[in-house]
One Martini backbone bead per residue (centre of mass of N, CA, C, O) as a GRO file, in nm:
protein
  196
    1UNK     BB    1   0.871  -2.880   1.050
    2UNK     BB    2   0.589  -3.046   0.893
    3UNK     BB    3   0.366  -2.929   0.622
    4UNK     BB    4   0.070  -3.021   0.531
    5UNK     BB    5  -0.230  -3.097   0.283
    6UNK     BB    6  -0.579  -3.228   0.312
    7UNK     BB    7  -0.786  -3.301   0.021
    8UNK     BB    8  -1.137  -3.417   0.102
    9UNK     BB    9  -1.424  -3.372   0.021
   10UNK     BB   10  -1.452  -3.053   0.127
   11UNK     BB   11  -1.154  -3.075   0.293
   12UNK     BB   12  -0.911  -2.897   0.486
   13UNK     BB   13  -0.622  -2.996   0.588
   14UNK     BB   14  -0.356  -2.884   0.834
   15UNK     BB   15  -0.066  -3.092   0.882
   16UNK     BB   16   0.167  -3.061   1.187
   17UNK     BB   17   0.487  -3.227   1.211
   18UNK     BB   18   0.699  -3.251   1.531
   19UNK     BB   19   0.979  -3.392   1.544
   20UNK     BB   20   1.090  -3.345   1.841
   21UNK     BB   21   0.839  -3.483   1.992
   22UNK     BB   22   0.614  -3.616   1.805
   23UNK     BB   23   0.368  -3.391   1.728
   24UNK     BB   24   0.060  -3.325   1.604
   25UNK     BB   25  -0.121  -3.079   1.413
   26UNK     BB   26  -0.485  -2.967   1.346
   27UNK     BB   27  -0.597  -2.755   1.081
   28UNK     BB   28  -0.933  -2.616   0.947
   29UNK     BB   29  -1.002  -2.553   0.615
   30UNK     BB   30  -1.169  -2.361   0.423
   31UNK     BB   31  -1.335  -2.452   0.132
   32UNK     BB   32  -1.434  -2.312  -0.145
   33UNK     BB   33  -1.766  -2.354  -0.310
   34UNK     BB   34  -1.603  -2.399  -0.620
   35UNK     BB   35  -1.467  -2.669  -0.519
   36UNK     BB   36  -1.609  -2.857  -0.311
   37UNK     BB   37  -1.687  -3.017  -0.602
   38UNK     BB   38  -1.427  -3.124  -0.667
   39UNK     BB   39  -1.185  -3.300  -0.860
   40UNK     BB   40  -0.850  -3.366  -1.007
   41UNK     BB   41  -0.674  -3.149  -0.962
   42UNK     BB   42  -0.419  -2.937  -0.998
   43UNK     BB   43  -0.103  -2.865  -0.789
   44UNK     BB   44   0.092  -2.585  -0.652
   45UNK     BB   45   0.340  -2.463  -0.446
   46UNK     BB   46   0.374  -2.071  -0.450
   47UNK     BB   47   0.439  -1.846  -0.224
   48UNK     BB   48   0.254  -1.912  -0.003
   49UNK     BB   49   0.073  -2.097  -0.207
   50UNK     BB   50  -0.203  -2.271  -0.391
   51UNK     BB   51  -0.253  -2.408  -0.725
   52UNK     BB   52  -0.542  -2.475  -0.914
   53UNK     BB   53  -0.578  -2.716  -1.166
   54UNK     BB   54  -0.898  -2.777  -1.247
   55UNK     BB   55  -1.101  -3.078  -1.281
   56UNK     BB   56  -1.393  -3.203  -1.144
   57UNK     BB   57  -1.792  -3.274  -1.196
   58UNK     BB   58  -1.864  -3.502  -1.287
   59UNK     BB   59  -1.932  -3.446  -1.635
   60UNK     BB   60  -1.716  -3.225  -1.577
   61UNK     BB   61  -1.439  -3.022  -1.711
   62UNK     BB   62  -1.218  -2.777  -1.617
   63UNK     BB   63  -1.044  -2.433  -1.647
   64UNK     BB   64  -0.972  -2.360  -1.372
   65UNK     BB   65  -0.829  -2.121  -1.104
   66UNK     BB   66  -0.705  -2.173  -0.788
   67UNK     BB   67  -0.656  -1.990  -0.501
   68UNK     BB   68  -0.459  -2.059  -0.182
   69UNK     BB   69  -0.399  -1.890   0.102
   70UNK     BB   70  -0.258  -2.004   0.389
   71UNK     BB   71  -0.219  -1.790   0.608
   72UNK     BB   72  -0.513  -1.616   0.564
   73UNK     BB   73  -0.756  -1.842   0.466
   74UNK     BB   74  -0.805  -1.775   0.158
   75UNK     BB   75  -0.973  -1.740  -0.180
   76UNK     BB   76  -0.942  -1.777  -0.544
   77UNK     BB   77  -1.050  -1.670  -0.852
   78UNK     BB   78  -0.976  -1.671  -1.158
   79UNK     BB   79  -1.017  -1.504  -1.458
   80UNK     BB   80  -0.804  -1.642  -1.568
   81UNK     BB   81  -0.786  -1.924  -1.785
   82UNK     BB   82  -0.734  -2.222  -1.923
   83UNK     BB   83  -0.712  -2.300  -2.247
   84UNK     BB   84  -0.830  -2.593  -2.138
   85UNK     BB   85  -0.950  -2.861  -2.006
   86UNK     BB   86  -0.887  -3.026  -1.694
   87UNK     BB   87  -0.767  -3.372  -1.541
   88UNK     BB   88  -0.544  -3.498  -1.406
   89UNK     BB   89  -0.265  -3.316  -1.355
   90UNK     BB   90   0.067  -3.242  -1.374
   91UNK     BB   91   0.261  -3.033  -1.149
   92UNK     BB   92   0.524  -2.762  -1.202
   93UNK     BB   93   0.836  -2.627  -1.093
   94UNK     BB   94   1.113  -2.473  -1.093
   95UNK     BB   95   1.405  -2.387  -0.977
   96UNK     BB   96   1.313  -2.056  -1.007
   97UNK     BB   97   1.016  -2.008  -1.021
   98UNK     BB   98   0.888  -1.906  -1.294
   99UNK     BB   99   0.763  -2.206  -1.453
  100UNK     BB  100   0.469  -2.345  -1.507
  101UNK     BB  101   0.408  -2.733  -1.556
  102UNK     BB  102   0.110  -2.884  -1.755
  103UNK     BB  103   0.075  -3.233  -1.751
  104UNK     BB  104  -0.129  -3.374  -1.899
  105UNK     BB  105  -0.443  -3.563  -1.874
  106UNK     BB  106  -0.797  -3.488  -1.896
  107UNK     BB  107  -1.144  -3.488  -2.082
  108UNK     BB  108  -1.320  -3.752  -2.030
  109UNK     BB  109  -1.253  -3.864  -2.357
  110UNK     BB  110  -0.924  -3.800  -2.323
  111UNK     BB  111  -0.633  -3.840  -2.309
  112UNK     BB  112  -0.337  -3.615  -2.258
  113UNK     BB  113  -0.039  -3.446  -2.385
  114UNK     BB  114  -0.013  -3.185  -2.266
  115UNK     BB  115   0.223  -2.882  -2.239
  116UNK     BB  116   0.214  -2.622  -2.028
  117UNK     BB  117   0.294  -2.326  -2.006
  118UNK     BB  118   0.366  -2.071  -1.699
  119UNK     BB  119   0.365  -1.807  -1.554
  120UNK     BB  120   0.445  -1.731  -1.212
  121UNK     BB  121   0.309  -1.423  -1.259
  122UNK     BB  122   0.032  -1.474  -1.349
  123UNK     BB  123  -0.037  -1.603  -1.007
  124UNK     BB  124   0.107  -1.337  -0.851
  125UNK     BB  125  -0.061  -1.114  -0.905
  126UNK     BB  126  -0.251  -0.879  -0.906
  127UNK     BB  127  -0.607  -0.826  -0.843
  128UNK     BB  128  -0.888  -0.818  -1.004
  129UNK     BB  129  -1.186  -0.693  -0.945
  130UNK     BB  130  -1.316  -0.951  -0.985
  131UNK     BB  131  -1.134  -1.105  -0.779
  132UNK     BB  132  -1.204  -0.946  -0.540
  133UNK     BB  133  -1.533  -1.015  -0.568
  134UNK     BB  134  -1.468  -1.304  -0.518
  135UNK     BB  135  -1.354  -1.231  -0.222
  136UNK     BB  136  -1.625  -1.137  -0.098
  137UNK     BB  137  -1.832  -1.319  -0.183
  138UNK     BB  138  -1.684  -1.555   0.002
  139UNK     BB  139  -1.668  -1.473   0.255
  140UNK     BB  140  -1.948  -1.384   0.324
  141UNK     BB  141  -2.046  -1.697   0.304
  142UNK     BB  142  -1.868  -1.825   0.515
  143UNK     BB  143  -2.005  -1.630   0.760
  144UNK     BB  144  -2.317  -1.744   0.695
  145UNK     BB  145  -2.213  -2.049   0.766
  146UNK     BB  146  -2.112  -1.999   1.016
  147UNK     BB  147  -2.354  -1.872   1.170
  148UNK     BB  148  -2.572  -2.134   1.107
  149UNK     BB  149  -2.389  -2.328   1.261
  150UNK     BB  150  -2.433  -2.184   1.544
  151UNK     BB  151  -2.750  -2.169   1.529
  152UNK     BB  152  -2.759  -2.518   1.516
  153UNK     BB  153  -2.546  -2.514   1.748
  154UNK     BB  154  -2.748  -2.461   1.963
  155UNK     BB  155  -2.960  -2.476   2.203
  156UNK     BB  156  -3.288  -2.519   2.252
  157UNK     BB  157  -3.302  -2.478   2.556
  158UNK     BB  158  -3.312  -2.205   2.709
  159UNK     BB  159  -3.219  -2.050   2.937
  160UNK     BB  160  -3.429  -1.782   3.076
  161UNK     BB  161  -3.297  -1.676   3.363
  162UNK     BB  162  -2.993  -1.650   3.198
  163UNK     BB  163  -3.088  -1.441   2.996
  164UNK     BB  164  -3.190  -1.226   3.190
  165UNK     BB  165  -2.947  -1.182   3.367
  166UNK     BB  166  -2.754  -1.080   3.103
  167UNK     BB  167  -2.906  -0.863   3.014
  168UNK     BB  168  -2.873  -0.699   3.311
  169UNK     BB  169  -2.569  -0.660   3.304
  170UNK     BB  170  -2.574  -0.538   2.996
  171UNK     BB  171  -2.736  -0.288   3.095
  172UNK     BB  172  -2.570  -0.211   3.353
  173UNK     BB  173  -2.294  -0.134   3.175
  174UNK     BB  174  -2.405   0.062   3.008
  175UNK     BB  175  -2.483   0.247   3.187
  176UNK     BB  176  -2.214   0.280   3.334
  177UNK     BB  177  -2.102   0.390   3.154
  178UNK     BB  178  -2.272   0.652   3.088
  179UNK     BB  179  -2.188   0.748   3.443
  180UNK     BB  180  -1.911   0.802   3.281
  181UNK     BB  181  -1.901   0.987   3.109
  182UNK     BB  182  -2.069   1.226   3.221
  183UNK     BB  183  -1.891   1.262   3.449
  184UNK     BB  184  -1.637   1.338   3.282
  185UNK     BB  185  -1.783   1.587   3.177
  186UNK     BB  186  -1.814   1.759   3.477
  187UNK     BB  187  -1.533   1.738   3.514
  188UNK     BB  188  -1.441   1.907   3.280
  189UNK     BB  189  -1.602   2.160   3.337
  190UNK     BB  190  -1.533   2.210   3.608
  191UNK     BB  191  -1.224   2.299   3.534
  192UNK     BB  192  -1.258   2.502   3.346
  193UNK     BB  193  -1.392   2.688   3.541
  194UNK     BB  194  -1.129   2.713   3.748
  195UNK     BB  195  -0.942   2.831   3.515
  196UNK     BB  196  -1.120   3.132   3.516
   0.00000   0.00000   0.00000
């Protein structure tokens, strides 16, 4: 099993290409709205995770740095940032995986020569409670643009017979349940009552 993702103008795509079949599986990762408007950042897969360093927007290039969790499909925004600005850069990592080097780029005025060393650990540890507040405040988004977009590809035509029908069945579940608890109390009481 061979897997990639392709990112491309806010959106990730996880393709995943089944040699002994010959068949291809396409899942849709959400990515987080701080970064669907960047481009050019570099990135590096790193313990089941792939970290974006850098990037840019219109005429900004950024110091930040994301991390997107792949098996979980969440992302964070790292509290640490890069040293200086930078977008087009390239990232490796050592054959220990202990360093990642940050290489080239530019800053919109002039090609960079820099050279970053970073370790591995500092990308991959505990998350700081700004990081954890800002992964719940994402998710958070997430599931509101997903609700959002659920309420516009609604029908607009409701058939209200069908949804008179649905409550109908809806309220009498509930009774049900209900004249079950009741049921099962009585008869606990009954049994209580016979054990005297």
């Amino acid at each position: 099993m061979c897997e990639m993702l392709l990112l491309c103008q806010g959106i990730v795509m996880d393709i995943q290409y089944n040699e002994q079949n010959n068949s291809f599986a396409f899942k849709k990762i959400n990515m987080c709205k701080d970064m669907s408007k960047l481009s050019d950042y570099g990135g590096i897969y790193v313990n089941d995770s792939i970290l974006f360093f850098g990037g840019g927007k219109s005429d900004m290039v950024l110091n930040t740095v994301f991390k997107l969790f792949i098996k979980e499909n969440r992302w964070m925004k790292f509290e640490h940032t890069l040293p200086l600005p930078l977008e087009r850069c390239s990232v490796v990592v050592n054959t220990e995986n202990t360093a990642i080097h940050i290489i080239g780029g530019h800053n919109k005025q002039r090609k960079l020569t820099a050279h970053l060393k970073t370790d591995v650990d500092t990308w991959t540890k505990e998350e700081t409670e700004a990081e954890k507040l800002w992964m719940v405040e994402e998710n958070e988004r997430r599931n509101i643009e997903e609700t959002c977009t659920q309420v516009e590809n609604m029908d607009k035509n409701i058939d209200i017979k069908k949804l008179t029908v649905a409550i109908f069945f809806f309220i009498l579940s509930i009774l049900f349940f209900f004249f079950k608890v009741i049921s099962n109390k009585q008869t606990n009481k009954k049994r209580k009552m016979n054990k005297r």
